[in-house]
N, C-alpha and C positions, 0 to 999 in steps of 0.2 A: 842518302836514303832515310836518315834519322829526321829530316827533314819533312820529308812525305809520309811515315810510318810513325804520325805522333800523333796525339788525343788534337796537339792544340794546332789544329789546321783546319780549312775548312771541309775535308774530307770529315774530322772529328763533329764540329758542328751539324754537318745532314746527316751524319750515322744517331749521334744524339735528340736530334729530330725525329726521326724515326724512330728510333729506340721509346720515347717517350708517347709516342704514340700506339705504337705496338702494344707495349707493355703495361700502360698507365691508362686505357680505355677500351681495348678489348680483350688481351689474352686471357689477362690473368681472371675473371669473370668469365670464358669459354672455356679456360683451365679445370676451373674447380668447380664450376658448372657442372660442366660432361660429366666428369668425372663422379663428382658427389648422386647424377643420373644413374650414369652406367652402375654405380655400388650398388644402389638400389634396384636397380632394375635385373640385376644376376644376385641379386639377393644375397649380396657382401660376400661375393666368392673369394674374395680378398683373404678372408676372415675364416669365412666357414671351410674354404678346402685348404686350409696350408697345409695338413700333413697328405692330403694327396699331392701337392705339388712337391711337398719334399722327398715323397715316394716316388715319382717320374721322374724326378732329377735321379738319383741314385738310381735307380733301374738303367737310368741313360748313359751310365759311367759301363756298365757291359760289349763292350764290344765284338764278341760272341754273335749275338742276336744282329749286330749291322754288317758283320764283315762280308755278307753276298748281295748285299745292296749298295746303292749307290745312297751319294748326302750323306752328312755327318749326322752324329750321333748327337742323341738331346744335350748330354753335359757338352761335348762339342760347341754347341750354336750355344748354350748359356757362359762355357767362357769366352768365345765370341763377343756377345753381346755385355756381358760383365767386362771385358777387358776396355770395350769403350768406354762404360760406364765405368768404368774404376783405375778411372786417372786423375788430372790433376782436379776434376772435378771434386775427388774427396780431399786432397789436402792444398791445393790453393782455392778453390773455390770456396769451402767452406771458412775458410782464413779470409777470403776476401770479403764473404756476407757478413763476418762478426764484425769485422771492420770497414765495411760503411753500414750496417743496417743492425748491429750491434747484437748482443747473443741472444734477444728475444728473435731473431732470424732464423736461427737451428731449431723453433718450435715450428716456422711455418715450412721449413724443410721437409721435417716430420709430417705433416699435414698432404702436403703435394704427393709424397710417397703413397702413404694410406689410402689415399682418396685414389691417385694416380694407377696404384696396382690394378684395378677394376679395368682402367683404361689401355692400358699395357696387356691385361689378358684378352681383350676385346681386336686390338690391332694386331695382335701376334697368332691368335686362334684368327682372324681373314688373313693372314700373309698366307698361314697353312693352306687354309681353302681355295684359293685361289695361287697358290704357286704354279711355274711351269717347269717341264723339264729340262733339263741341259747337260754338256759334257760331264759336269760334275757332280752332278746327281739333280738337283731344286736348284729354283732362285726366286726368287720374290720380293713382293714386300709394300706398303702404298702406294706406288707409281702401278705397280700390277692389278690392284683390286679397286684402285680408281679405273682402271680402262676395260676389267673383266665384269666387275661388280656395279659399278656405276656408269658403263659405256661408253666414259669420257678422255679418252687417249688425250686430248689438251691437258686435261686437270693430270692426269697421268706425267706428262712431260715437265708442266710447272714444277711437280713436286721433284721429280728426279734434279731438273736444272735447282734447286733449290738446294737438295741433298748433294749433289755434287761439290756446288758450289762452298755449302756451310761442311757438313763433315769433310768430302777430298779434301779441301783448302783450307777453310778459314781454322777449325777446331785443328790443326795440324799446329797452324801459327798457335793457338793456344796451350797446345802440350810442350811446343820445343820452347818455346817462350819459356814454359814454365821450367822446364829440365835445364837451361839456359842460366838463371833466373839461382837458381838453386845449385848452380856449380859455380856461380861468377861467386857468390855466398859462402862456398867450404870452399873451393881451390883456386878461388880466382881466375877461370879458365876464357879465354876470350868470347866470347859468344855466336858468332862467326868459325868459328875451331867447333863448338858443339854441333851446331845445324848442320857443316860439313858431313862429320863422322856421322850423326844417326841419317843423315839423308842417304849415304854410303851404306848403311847398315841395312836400311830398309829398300834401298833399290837391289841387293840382292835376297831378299824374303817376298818381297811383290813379285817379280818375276817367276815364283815358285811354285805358283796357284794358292786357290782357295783351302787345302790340304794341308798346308805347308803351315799358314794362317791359324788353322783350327790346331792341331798339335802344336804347334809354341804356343798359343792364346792357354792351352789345357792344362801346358807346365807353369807356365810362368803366373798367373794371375791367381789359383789358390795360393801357391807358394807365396811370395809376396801380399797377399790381400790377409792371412791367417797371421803371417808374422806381425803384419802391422799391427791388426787389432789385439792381439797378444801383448805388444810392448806396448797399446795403451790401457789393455786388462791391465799390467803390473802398474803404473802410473796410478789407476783408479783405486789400488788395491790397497797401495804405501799413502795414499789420499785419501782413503776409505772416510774419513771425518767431513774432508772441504765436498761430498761429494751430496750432500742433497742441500746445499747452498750453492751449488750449481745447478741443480734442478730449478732450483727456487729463483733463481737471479734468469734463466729463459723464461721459465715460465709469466714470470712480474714485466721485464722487456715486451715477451711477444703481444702483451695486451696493455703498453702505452702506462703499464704501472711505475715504470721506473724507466725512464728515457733516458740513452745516452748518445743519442745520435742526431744531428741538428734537423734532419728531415720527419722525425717525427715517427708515429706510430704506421704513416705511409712507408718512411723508406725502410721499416724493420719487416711489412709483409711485401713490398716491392725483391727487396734481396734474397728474404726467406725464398721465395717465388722463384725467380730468376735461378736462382743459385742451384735450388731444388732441379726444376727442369733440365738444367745443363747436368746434373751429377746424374739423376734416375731417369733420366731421358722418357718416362711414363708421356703417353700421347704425343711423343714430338716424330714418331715416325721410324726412327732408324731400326731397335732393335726387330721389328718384323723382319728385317732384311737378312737376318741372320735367321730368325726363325723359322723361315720357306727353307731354305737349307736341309732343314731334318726331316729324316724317316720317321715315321710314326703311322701307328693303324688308324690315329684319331685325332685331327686339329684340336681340339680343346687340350689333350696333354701335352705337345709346346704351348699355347696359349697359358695356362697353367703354372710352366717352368719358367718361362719369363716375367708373370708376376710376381713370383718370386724372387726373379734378379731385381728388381724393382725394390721390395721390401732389405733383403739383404744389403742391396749398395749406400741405401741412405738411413733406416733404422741403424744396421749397422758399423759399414765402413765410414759414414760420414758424422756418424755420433762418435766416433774413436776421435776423430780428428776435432772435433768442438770441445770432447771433453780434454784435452791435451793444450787445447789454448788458453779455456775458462779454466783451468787449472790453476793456473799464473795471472797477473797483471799486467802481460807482454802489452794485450791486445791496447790498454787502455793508455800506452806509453809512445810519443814520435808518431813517425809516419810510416813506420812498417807495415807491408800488406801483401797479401799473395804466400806465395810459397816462402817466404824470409822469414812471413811471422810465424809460420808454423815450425818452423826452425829453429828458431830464438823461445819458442816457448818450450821445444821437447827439449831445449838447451837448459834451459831452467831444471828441466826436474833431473836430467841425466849427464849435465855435466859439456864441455865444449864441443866434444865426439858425434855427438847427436846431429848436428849439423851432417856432418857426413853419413850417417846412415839415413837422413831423410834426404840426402842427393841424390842415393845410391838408390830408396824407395821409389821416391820421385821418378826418376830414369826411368825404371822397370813398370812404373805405374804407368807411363805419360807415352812409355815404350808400347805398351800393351795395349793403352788404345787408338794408338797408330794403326794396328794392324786392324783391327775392329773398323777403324775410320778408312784406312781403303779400300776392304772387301766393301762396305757400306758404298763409296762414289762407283765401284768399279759394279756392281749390279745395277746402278742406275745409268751407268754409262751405255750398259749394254742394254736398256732398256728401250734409250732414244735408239742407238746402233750399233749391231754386232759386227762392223768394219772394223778390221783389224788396227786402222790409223787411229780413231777415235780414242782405243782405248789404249794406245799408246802414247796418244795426245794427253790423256788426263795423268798416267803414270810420270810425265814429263814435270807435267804441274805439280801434282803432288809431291815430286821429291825436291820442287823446285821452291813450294811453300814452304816446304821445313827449315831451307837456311830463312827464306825474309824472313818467317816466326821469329827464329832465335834471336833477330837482331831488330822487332821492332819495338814499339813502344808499350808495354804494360795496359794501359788504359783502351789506348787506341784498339787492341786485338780483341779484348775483352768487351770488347762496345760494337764489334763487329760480327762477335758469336751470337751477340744477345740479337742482335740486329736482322740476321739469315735464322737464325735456331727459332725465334717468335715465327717470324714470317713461316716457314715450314710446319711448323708444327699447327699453325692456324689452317693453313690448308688439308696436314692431315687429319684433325679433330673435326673437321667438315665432313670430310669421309666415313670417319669413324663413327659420328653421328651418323648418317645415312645409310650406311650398313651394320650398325649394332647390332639389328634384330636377326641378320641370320645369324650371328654369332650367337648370341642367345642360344636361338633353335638348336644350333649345334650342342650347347653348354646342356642345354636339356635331352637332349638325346644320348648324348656321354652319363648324365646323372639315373636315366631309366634304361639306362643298360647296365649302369654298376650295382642300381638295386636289386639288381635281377642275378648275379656276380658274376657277369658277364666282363670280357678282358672286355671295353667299349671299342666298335671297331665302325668305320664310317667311308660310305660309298656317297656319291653323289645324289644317287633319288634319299640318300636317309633325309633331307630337305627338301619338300617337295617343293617346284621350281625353283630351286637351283640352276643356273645357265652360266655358261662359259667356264666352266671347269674342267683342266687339263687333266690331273695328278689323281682322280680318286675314281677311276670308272672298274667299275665292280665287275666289266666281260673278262680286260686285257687284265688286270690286278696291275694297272701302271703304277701303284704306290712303291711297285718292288724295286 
């Protein structure tokens, strides 16, 4: 198996091919493109409404207001959507960009988020509008508002086969790789023995529904996300002196002032990039899929909440983790990279022990966006077909990726995220581009209802031609 699951094959070679083309002539240019677009063009809603966004989050933690409806609750779909996002994307991912793209990387981190939350409220305020109904309350998500909003059930399919394929699968190998990775590290544990057991774990939580999913993602991911950044608040704190020559030392990196990486001031915004998108998933598609999920009188307040998970996972769960590496000189010693080095550095400030509690992190990190990653392939499975086989076929796979993860190669798995995660997210920023403007509409008709102080509450004519919308029709009140 070590064999066929290694960078240096020629499966590694066309993934890198790819990858470099992806990546190195159009993404990253469609990336921050759109984005830097869409900021402008919702007039830095990013910026201007964070404390509404942090009022719909907390309003969304009542469950009062949901218990007669169906679809989860707003904080629901955001740790949902956070639980994907806040895995090893904050602590091997960001350990992997300092180390090939060196710490001027975590400035263009920062940038993808900023810019990227515009586009995050943009895709997630059309997954709302265009959701449909089901057993469980909503589902949606690009695959849906390619075929409702842009007519195009192909472009619809591509994306799903896309998202199937990169979250069900490939990002799977990515987490248990990592939790794998970080137990071979503290306990020495086979890595075949780990894939086992969480693929056993997760085959009985998948079988449980989308419910099942939302309540664990709601315990587990503040729990874990608060303490992390907590023990790296105390780290900053007993640091307080080395801590704006870390500022200083991304900052001079991210702009080729001080190089320490042999590709140059390319590979420090190649990483930054890459690394960004994999952690705050802004414009790559998935978190809408969580977002159609929620009740709400008005798409712009999921849209809204999920910019905000955007801003929070990479400001600052993945600033915890850059600052806990640039802390120390780990980064700049051997060949340590990934999850190790983030281990070896919090080992530096707190002692051997450390190791184990970023095992233990990790897990629950890597755990949490497993579930986030299968609700994501299983709404797109049932997008192509609601045959019972289908989605039992993908259930198969999926627990079937988490042992090869655990046992393939480092490089190889991470060249295969970057590889499907571009491709997907290229096709949904096409979308996203071509329907921004009703999202807009929407955004401005939420803004001249609240000036009014109005709760903003939204039926289908509130856009005039609006077509194909299931979820918002103002005779039947289907929103309920």
């Amino acid at each position: 198996m070590e064999q066929w699951f290694s960078a240096d094959t020629w499966l590694g070679d066309i993934l890198g091919f790819f990858e470099g083309i992806i990546w190195g002539y159009v993404l990253i240019y469609v990336l921050l493109g759109l984005g830097l677009y869409l900021t402008i063009r919702t007039n830095f809603v990013q910026f201007r409404m964070l404390p509404t966004m942090v009022r719909e989050l907390f309003k969304g933690t009542d469950r009062t207001a949901f218990k007669e409806r169906k679809g989860t609750t707003p904080f629901q779909a955001f740790a949902i959507s956070t639980a994907a996002r806040v895995g090893t994307g904050n602590l091997a991912g960001v350990a992997i960009a300092i180390s090939l793209g060196g710490p001027g990387a975590i400035f263009w981190m920062w940038i993808v988020a900023l810019i990227g939350a515009a586009t995050g409220f943009i895709e997630s305020t059309l997954a709302q509008i265009y959701k449909v109904k089901d057993k469980d309350g909503f589902r949606g998500g690009p695959a849906y508002y390619m075929q409702r909003g842009l007519g195009s059930r192909f472009m619809g399919i591509l994306f799903a086969v896309l998202m199937i394929l990169c979250f069900g699968l490939i990002f799977n190998g990515v987490q248990t790789n990592t939790i794998s990775d970080a137990f071979a590290g503290s306990f020495n544990v086979d890595p075949l023995i780990v894939g086992i057991i969480i693929s056993a774990a997760m085959a009985f939580i998948i079988f449980g529904g989308v419910r099942r999913i939302a309540v664990l993602a709601e315990v587990i991911v503040p729990v874990f996300a608060v303490t992390y950044v907590l023990a790296a608040l105390v780290i900053m704190v007993i640091n307080f002196d080395q801590v704006p020559g870390v500022f200083a030392l991304i900052f001079q990196n991210a702009f080729g002032i001080q190089e320490v990486v042999g590709g140059g001031l390319g590979a420090v915004i190649m990483n930054g990039i890459q690394r960004g998108l994999f952690s705050n998933e802004a414009g790559m598609g998935s978190a809408p899929n969580a977002a159609a999920t929620v009740y709400v009188n008005h798409p712009v307040k999921q849209g809204l909440v999920q910019s905000l998970g955007v801003l929070v996972d990479t400001i600052i769960i993945c600033s915890a983790t850059a600052f806990i590496i640039l802390l120390t000189d780990v980064y700049t010693v051997g060949d340590i990279e990934g999850i190790q080095l983030t281990q070896m550095a919090l080992a530096e400030h707190v002692g051997e022990g450390a190791g184990v509690f970023v095992a233990i992190a990790v897990f629950f990190f890597a755990f949490s966006s497993l579930l986030g990653n299968y609700y994501y392939g299983q709404v797109n499975v049932e997008f192509i077909s609601e045959k019972p086989w289908a989605l039992l076929a993908f259930r198969l796979a999926f627990l079937a990726m988490i042992i090869v993860g655990a046992t393939a190669d480092l490089e190889l798995i991470w060249l295969m995220a970057d590889v499907f995660m571009g491709s997907m997210a290229l096709v949904n920023l096409i979308a996203v581009a071509l329907l921004s403007g009703i999202a807009v509409k929407a955004l401005r008709h939420f803004n001249n209802q609240s000036r009014r102080g109005l709760d903003p509450t939204f039926y289908a004519d509130s856009i005039k031609g609006l077509k194909n919308v299931e979820s918002w029709d103002k005779k039947s009140d289907s929103r309920k």
